[in-house]
GUTORLUM-217148 format. One line per field, with one value per residue (C-alpha): y, x, z; residue in three letters; residue number from 1. Coordinates in nm, 3 decimals, decimal comma. Layout:
BEGIN
yy	[Y | ...]
xx	[X | ...]
zz	[Z | ...]
r	[ALA | ...]
k	[NUM | ...]
//
This chain:
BEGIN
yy	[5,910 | 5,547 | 5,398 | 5,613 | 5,478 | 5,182 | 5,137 | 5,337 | 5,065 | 4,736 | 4,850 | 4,880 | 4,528 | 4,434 | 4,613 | 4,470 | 4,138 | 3,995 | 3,757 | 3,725 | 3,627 | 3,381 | 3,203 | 3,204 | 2,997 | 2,774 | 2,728 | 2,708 | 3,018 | 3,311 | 3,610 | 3,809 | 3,664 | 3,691 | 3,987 | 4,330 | 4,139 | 4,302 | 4,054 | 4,159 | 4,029 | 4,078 | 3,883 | 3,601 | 3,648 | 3,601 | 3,290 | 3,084 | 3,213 | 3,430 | 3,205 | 3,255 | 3,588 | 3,685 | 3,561 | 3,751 | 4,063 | 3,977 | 3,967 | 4,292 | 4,471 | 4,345 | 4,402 | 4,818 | 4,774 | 4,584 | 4,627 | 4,982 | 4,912 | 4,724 | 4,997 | 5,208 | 5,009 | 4,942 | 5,355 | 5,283 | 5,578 | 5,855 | 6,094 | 6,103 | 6,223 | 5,930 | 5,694 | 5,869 | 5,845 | 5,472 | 5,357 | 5,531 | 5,316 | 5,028 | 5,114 | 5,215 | 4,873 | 4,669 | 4,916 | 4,888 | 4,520 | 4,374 | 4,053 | 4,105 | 4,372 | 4,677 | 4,622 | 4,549 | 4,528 | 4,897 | 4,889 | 4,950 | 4,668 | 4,749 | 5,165 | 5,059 | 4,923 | 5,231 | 5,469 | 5,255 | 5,312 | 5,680 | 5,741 | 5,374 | 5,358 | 5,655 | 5,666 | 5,272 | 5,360 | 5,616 | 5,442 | 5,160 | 5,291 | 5,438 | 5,137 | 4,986 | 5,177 | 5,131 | 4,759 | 4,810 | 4,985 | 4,760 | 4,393 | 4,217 | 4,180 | 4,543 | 4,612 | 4,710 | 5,058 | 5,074 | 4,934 | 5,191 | 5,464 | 5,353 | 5,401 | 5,745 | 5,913 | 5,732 | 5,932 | 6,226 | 6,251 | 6,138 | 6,503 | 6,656 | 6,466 | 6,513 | 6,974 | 6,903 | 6,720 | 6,947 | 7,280 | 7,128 | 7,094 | 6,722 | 6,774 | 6,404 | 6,318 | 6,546 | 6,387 | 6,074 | 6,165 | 6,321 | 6,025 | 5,767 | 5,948 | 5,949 | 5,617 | 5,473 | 5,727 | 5,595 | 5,256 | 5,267 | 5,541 | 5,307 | 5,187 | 5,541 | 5,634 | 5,382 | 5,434 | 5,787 | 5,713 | 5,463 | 5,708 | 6,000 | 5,807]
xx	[-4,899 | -4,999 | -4,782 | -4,458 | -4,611 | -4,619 | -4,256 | -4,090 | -4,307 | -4,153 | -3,832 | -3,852 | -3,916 | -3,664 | -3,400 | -3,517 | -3,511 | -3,180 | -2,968 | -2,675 | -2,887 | -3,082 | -2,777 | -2,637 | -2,929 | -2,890 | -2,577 | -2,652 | -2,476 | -2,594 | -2,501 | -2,595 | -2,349 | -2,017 | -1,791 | -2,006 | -2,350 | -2,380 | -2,616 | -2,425 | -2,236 | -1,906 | -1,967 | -2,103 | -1,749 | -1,534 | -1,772 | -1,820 | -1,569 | -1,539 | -1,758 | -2,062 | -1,945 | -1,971 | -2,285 | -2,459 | -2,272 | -2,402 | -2,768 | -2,739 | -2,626 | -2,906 | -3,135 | -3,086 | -3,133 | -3,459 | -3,737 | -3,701 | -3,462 | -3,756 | -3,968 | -3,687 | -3,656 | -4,052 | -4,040 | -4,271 | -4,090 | -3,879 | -3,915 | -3,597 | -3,658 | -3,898 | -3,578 | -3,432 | -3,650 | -3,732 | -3,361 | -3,362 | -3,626 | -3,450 | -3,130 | -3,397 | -3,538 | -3,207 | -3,107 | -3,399 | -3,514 | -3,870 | -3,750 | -3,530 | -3,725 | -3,612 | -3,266 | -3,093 | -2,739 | -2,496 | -2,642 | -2,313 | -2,343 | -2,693 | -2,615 | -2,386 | -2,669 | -2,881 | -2,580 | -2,586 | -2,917 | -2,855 | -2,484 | -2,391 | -2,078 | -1,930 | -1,981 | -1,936 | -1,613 | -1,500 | -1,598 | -1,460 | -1,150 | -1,129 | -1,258 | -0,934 | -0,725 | -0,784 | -0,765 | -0,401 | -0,291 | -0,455 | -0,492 | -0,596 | -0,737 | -0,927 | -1,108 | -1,528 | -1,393 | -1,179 | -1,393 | -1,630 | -1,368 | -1,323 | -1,688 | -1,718 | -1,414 | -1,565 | -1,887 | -1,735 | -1,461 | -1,827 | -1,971 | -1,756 | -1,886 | -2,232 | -2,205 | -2,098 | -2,357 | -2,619 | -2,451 | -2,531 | -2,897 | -2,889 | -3,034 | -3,220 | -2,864 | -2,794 | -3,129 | -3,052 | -2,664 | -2,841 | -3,048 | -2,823 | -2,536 | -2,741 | -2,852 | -2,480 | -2,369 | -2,677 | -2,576 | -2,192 | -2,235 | -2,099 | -1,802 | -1,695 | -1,716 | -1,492 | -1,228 | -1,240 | -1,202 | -0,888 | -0,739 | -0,748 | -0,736]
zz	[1,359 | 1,482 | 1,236 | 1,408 | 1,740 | 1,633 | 1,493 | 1,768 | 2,020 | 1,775 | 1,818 | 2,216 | 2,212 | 1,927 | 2,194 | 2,512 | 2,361 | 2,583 | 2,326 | 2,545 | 2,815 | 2,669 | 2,534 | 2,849 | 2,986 | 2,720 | 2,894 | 3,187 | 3,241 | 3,504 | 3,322 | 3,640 | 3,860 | 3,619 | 3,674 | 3,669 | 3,641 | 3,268 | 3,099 | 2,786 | 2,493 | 2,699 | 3,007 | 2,798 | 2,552 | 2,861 | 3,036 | 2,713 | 2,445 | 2,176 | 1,924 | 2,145 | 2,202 | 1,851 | 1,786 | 2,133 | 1,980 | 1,627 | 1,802 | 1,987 | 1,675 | 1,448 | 1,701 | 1,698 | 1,317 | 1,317 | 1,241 | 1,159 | 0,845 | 0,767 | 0,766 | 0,611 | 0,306 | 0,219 | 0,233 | 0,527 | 0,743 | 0,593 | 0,918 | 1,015 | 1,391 | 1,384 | 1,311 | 1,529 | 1,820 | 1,719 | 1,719 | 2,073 | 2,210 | 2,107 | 2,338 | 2,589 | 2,552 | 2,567 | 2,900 | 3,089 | 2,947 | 3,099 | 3,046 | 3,348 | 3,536 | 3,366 | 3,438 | 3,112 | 2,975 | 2,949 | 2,584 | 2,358 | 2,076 | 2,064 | 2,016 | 1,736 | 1,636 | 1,626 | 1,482 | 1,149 | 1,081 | 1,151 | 0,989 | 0,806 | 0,881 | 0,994 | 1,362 | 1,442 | 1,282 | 1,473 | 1,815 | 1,699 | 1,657 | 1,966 | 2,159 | 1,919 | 2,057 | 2,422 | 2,301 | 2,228 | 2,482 | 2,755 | 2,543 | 2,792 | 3,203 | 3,183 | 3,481 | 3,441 | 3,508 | 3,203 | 2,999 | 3,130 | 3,063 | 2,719 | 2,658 | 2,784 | 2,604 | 2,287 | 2,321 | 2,444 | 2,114 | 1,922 | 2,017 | 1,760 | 1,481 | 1,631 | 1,637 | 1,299 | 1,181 | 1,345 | 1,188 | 0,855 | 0,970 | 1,089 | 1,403 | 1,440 | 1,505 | 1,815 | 1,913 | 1,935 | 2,078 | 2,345 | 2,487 | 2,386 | 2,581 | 2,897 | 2,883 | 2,857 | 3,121 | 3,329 | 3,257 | 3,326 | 3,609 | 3,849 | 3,716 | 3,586 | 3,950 | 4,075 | 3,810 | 3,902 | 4,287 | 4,193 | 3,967 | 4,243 | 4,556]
r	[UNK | UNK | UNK | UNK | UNK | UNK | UNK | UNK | UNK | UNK | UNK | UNK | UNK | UNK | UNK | UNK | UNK | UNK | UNK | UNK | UNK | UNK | UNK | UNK | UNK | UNK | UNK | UNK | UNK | UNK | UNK | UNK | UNK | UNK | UNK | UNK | UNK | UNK | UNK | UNK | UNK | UNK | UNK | UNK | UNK | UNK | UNK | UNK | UNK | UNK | UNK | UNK | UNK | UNK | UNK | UNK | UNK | UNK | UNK | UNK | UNK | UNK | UNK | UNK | UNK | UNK | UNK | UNK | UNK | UNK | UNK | UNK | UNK | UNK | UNK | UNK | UNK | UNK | UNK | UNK | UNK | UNK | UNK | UNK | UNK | UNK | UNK | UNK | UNK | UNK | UNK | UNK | UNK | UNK | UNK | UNK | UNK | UNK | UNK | UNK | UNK | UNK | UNK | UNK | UNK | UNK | UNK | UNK | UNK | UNK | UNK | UNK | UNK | UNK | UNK | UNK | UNK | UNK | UNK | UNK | UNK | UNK | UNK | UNK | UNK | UNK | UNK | UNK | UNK | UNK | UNK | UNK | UNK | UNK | UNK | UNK | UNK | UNK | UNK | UNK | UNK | UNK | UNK | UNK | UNK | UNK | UNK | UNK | UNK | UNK | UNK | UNK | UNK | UNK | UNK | UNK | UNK | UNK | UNK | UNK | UNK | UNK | UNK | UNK | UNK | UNK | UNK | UNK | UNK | UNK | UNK | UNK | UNK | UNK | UNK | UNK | UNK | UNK | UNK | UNK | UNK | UNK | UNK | UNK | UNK | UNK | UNK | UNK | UNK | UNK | UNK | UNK | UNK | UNK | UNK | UNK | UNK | UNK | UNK | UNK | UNK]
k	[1 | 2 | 3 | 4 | 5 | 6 | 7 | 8 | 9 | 10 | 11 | 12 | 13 | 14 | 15 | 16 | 17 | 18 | 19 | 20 | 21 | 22 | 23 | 24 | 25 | 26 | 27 | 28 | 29 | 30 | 31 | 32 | 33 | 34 | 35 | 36 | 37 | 38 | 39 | 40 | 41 | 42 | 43 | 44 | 45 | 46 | 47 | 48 | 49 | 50 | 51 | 52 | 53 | 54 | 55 | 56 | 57 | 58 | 59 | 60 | 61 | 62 | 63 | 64 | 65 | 66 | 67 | 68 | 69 | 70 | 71 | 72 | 73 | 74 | 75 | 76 | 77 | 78 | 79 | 80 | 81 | 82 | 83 | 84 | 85 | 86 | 87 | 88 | 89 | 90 | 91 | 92 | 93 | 94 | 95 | 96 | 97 | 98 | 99 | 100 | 101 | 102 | 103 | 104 | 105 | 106 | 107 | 108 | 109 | 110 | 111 | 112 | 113 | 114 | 115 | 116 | 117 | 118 | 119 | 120 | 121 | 122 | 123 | 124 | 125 | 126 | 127 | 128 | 129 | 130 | 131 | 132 | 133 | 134 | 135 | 136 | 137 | 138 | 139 | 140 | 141 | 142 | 143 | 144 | 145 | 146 | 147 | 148 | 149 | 150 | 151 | 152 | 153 | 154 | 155 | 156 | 157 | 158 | 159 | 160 | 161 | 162 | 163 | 164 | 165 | 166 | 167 | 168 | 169 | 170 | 171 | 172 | 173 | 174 | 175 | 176 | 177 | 178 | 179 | 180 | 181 | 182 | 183 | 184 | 185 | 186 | 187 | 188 | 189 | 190 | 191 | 192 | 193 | 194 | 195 | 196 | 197 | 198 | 199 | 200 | 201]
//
């Protein structure tokens, strides 16, 4: 049990570890007081360019890998509702960071993250292409809320893949869905409402 403890506790502090942010500092960039406030990969994309970009998204998607893969591949953990809960706390720890007083980034590079060590490659495909496809309709200029909207339809089309996988038994999966819908909901609640309140007004 203390070992699950243990590596669910590693990985909160793998996720709340704030790459974009730091970088930005390095910078002397204030993440916090660009566009949304997101100290996220995209803020810091848009601020310093797409090379530095890359790498904070690069950071934020190793970081809900490690260290459980770790773990994974030394046979260390095989419980997968332990994975499960672990790559949870590290989107936990990335959303609600105590580097910067619990208020961290809208945790989506970091969830893609998490959803390889659960699926490989199936679900970072399939929000990837739909993030794609809101690329190419709207290229360029999207507003927080879109992006926001974007987000939320990819989770939402996600749930289908996720009854799916918990009819054939896989129910670690709906686990993890479950928190790690809330917390990006949490996370993006603002925005979604203004997008809503433009789109009806």
């Amino acid at each position: 049990m203390w070992i699950n403890i243990l590596v669910i506790f590693l990985q909160f502090i793998s996720g709340s570890i704030m790459y974009s942010y730091i970088i930005a500092k390095f910078l002397n960039i204030d993440l916090l007081k660009v566009r949304d406030g997101n100290p996220g990969a995209s803020n810091l994309w848009r601020v310093a360019g797409w090379k530095w970009g890359v790498l904070a998204l690069f950071l934020d998607y190793i970081k809900g890998t490690l260290p459980i893969s770790i773990f994974i591949v030394l046979g260390i953990i095989e419980n997968k509702y332990v994975i499960s809960l672990s790559v949870l706390a590290g989107v936990l720890g990335h959303a609600f960071s105590p580097m910067l007083k619990f208020k961290g980034g809208k945790s989506v590079a970091v969830s893609f993250g998490a959803w390889s060590v659960l699926t490989k490659w199936e679900v970072p495909t399939l929000l990837g292409c739909v993030f794609t496809l809101f690329t190419l309709i709207k290229p360029k200029n999207t507003t927080v809320g879109e992006d926001a909207f974007r987000v939320f339809i990819g989770y939402l089309l996600l749930l289908f893949y996720v009854i799916f996988k918990a009819y054939k038994g896989e129910l670690y999966i709906l686990l993890f869905y479950i928190g790690n819908f809330f917390i990006i909901l949490y996370k993006h609640r603002k925005d979604l409402i203004e997008f809503f309140k433009n789109i009806f007004h």
